[in-house]
C-alpha positions as CSV (number, residue, x, y, z in Angstrom):
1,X,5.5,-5.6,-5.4
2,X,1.5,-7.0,-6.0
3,X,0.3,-3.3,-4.6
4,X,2.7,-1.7,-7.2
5,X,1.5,-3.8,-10.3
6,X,-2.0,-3.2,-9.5
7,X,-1.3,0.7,-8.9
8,X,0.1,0.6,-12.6
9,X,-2.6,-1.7,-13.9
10,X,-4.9,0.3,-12.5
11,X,-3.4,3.3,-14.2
12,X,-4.2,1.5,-17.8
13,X,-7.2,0.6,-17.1
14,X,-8.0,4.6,-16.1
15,X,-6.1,5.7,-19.5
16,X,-8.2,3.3,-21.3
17,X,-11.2,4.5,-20.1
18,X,-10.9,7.8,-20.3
19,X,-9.5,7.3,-24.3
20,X,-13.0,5.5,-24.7
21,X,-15.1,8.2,-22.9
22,X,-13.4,10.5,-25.0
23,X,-14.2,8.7,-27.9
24,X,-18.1,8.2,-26.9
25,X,-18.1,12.3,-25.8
26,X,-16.8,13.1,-29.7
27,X,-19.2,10.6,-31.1
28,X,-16.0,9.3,-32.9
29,X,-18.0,7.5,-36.1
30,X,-16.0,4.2,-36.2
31,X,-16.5,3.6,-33.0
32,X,-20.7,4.3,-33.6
33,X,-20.6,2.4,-36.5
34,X,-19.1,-0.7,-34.2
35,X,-21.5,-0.1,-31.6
36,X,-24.3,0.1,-34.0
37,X,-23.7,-3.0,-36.0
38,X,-23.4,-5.2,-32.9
39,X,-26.6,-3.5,-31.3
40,X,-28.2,-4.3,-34.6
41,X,-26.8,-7.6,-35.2
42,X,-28.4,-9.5,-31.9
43,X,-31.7,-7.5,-31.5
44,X,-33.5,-9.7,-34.0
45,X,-32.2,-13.1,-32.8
46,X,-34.0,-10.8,-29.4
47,X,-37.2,-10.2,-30.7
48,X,-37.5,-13.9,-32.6
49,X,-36.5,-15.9,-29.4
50,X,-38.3,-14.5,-26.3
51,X,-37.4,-17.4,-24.3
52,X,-34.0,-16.6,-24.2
53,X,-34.9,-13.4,-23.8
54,X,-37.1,-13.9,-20.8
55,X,-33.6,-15.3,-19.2
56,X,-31.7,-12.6,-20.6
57,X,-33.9,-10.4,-18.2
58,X,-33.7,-12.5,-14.7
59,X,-30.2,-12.8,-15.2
60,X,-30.2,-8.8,-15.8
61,X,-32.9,-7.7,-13.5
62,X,-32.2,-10.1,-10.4
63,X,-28.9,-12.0,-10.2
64,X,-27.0,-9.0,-11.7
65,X,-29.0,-6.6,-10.6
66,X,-26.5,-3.6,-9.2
67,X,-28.2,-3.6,-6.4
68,X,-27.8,-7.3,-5.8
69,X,-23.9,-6.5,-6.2
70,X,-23.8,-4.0,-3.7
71,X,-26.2,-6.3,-1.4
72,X,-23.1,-9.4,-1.6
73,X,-21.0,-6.1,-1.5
74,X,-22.9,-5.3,2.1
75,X,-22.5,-8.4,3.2
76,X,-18.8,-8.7,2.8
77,X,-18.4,-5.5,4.6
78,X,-20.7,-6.6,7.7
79,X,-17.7,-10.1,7.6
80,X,-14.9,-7.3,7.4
81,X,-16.4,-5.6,10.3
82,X,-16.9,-8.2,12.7
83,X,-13.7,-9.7,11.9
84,X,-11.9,-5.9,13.5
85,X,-10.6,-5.1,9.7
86,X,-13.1,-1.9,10.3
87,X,-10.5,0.2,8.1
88,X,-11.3,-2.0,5.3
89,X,-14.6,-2.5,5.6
90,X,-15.3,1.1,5.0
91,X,-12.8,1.1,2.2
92,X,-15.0,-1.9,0.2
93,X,-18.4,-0.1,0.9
94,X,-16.8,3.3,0.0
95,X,-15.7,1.9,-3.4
96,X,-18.8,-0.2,-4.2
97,X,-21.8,1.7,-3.1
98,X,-20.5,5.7,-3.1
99,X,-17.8,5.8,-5.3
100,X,-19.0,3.5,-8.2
101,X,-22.5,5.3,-8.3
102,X,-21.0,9.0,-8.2
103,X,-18.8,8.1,-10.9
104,X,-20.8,6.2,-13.2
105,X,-24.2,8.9,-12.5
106,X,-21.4,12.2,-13.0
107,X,-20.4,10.6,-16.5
108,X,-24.1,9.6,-17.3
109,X,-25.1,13.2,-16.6
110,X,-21.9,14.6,-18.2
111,X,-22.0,13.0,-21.6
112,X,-26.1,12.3,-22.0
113,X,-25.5,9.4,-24.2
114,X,-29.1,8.2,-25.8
115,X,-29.9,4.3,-25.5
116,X,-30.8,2.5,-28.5
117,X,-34.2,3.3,-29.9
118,X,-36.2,-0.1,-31.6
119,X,-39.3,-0.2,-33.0
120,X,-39.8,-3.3,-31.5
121,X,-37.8,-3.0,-27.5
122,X,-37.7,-6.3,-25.6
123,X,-36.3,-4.5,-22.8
124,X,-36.4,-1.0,-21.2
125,X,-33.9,1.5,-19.4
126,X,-34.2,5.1,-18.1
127,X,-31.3,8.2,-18.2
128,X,-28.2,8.0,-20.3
129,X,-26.2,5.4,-21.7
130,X,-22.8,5.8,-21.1
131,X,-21.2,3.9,-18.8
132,X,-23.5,0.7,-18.2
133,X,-24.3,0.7,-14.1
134,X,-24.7,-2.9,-14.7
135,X,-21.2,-4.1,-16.2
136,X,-19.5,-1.3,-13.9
137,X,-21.2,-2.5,-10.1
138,X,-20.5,-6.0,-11.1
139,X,-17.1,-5.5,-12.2
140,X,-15.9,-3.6,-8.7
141,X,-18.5,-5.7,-6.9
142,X,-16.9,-9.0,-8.2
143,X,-13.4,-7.6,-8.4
144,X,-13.7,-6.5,-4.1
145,X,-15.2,-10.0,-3.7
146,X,-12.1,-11.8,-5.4
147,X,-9.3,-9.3,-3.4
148,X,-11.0,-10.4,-0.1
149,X,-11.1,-13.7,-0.6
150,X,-8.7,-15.6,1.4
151,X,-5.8,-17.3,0.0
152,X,-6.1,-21.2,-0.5
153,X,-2.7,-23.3,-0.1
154,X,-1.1,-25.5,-3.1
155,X,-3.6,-28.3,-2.4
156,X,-6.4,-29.5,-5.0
157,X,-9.0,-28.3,-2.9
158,X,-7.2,-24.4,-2.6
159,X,-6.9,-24.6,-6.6
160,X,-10.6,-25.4,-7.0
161,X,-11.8,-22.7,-4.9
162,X,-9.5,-20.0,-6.2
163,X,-10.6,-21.3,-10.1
164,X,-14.1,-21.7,-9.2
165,X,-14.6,-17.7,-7.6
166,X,-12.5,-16.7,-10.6
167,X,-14.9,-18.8,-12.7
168,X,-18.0,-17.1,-10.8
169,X,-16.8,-13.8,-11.1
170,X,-15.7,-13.4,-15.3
171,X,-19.2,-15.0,-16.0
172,X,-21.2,-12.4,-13.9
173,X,-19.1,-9.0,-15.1
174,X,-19.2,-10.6,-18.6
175,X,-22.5,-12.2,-18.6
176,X,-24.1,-8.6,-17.5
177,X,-22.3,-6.8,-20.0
178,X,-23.6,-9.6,-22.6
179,X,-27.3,-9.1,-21.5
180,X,-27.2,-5.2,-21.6
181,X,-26.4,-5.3,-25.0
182,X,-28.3,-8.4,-25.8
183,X,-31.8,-6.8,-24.3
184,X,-31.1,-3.4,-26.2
185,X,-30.6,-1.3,-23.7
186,X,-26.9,-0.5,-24.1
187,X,-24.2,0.1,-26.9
188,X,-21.4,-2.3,-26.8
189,X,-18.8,1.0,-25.5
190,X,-21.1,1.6,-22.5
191,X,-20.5,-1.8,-21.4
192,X,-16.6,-1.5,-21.6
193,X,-16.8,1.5,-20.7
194,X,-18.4,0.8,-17.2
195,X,-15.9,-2.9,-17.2
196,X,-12.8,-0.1,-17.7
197,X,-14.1,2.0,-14.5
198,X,-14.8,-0.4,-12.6
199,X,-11.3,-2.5,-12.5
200,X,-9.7,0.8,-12.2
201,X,-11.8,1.7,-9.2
202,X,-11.1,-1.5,-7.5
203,X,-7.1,-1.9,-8.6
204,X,-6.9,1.9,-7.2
205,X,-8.2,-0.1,-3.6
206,X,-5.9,-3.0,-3.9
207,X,-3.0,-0.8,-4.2
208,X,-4.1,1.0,-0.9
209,X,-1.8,0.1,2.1
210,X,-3.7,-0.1,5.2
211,X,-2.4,-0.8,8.7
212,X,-3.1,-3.7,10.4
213,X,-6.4,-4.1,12.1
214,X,-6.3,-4.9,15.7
215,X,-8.7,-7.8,16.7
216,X,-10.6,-7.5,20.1
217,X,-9.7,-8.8,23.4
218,X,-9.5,-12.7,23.6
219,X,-7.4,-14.4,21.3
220,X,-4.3,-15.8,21.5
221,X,-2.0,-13.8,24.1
222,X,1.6,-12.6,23.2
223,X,4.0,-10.9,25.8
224,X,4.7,-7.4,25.6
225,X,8.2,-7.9,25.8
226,X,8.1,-9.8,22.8
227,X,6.5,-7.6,20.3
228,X,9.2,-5.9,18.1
229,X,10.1,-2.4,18.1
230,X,8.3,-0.6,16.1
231,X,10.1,1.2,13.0
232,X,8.8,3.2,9.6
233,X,7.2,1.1,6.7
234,X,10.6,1.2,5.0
235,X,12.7,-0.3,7.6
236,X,9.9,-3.0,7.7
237,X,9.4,-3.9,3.9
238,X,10.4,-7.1,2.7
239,X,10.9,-8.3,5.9
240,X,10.7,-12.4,6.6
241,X,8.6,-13.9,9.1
242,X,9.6,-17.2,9.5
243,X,7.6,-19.6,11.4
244,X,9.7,-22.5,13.5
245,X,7.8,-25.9,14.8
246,X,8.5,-26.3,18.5
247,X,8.7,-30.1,19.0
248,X,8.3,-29.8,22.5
249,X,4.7,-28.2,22.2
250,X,3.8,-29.4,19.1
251,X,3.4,-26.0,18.1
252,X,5.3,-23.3,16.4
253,X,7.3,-20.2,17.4
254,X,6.1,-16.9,15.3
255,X,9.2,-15.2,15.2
256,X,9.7,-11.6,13.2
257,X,12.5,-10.0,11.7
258,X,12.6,-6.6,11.6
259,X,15.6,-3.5,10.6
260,X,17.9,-6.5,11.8
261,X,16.4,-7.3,15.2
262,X,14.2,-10.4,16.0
263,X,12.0,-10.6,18.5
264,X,9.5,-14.0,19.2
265,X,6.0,-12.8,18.9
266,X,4.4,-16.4,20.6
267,X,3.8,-20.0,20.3
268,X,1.1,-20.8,17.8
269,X,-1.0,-23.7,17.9
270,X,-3.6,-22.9,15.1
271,X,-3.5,-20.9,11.8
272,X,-5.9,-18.3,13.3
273,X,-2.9,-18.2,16.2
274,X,-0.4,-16.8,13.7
275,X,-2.6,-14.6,12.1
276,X,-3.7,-12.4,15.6
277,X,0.1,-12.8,16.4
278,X,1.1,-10.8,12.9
279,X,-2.1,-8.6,13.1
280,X,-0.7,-7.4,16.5
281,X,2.8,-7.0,15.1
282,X,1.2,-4.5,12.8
283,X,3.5,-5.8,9.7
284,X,2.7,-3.2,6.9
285,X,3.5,-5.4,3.9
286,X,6.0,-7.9,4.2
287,X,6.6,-9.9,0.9
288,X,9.8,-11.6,1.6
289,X,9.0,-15.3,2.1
290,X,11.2,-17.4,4.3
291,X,10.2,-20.9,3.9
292,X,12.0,-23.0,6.4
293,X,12.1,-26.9,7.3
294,X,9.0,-28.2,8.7
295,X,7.0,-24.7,8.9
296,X,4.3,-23.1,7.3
297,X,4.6,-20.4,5.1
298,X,2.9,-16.7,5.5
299,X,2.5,-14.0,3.5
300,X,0.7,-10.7,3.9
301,X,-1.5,-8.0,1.7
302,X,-2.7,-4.7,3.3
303,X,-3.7,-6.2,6.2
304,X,-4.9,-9.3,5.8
305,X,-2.1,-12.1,6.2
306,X,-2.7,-15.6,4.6
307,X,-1.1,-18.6,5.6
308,X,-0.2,-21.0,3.2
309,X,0.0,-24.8,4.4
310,X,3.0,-27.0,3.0
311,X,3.6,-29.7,5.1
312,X,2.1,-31.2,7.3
313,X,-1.2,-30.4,6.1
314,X,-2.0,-28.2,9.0
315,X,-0.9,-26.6,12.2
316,X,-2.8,-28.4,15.0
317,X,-1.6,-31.3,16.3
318,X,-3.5,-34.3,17.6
């Protein structure tokens, strides 16, 4: 299952980290020696090119700015929130703005690593080194962003978007680590360091199974009789949901399978239709797909289900 590779993913990443802090706490002198001779190596291509440097230092100071990540972080929890995912919400801003700070300020305090000294600084930074702030916010910031970012069908235009916030997101966590260590205000180790942290951090909330949200009053209405009986998460895993096109309607049936009963949850006209009828199913984590003739396919994470488009093109009908 997705939430079990990134439990175990997230487990190396938190190894890794901790062998590196480890490492930075026992001054380990290969890996100073490393840190040093890359330090050393771009400060005077700094000093000798301040236009670059300038840049360097808007891209640092402003676009990935921690506290520009947790703004876009804010901002995606306010969108959670008003969509009823309240659980999640709290979950991001948990992760991104209280979590990532304690963790990164405890190690700061804990291990006191100094900063580079130059002679001749282009940049400046206050308290300890280790782990970058900058390269940790942006990598949970952007790594949040990317989990709650809706799935995109198999079409050119789905492929672009997915590709372009990938795109978006591995040039601002690497860019930021780049300019830390570019301006001389970082070792090369703090910036992995914080990278480490932070995609254990987020793979540690993308393993987290939440139950549905419930939306508010006024969507798409469902009989009670035809929710289906509740049972425990295990009797429910890999469960299909197959969705059937009603010719008659021009819509489609939602119909859920569940511990070897069925019940039909509704007639869907709309992709947001089939998404308040599975969100009030409260399907913990299906991830059997049923794909039949002529239907659209779903799948679900946590608690926010996706729907996938094959043919036709959509679900609304003229």
């Amino acid at each position: 299952m997705r939430s079990d590779r990134a439990r175990w993913t997230g487990v190396g990443a938190l190894l890794l980290a901790a062998v590196l802090t480890g490492l930075v706490a026992a001054r380990w002198r290969p890996l100073m020696s490393y840190d040093e001779e890359l330090a050393r190596g771009l400060h005077p291509y700094a000093v000798t090119h301040p236009g670059v440097t300038r840049l360097m230092r808007v891209l640092t100071d402003w676009v990935w700015d921690p506290w520009t990540m947790r703004a876009l972080a804010a901002l995606a929890c306010f969108w959670l929130w008003r969509r009823g995912e309240r659980r999640r919400a709290l979950l991001v801003a948990l992760t991104a703005i209280v979590v990532a700070s304690v963790v990164q300020q405890g190690l700061k305090a804990l291990l006191g690593r100094e900063r580079p000294v130059w002679p001749d600084p282009v940049d400046s930074a206050d308290y300890a080194a280790y782990p970058s702030g900058h390269a940790m916010t942006a990598a949970v910031v952007c790594g949040l962003l990317l989990w709650l970012l809706p799935r995109t069908g198999p079409g050119t235009a789905g492929r672009r978007l997915g590709l372009t916030a990938w795109a978006v997101a591995l040039i601002s966590v690497l860019g930021v680590g780049f300019t830390r260590v570019y301006l001389g205000v970082h070792w090369p180790s703090d910036v992995v360091g914080g990278w480490l942290l932070g995609a254990a951090l987020v793979l540690a909330l993308v393993s987290v199974r939440l139950p549905a949200a419930r939306r508010a009053a006024g969507g798409p209405t469902a009989p009670d009789a035809s929710r289906p009986a509740r049972t425990d998460a295990e009797g429910m895993h890999r469960t299909p949901i197959v969705v059937h096109r009603i010719s008659a309607s021009g819509g489609r049936q939602v119909t859920f399978r569940a511990a070897g009963r069925e019940a039909a949850l509704g007639v869907a006209h709309s992709d947001a239709d089939v998404i308040e009828f599975l969100r009030r199913a409260e399907v913990p984590d299906p991830d059997e797909i049923v794909l039949g003739e002529d239907s659209a396919l779903i799948t679900w994470e946590a608690d926010d289900p996706h729907v996938y488009e094959p043919s036709p093109p959509d679900l609304d009908v003229p």
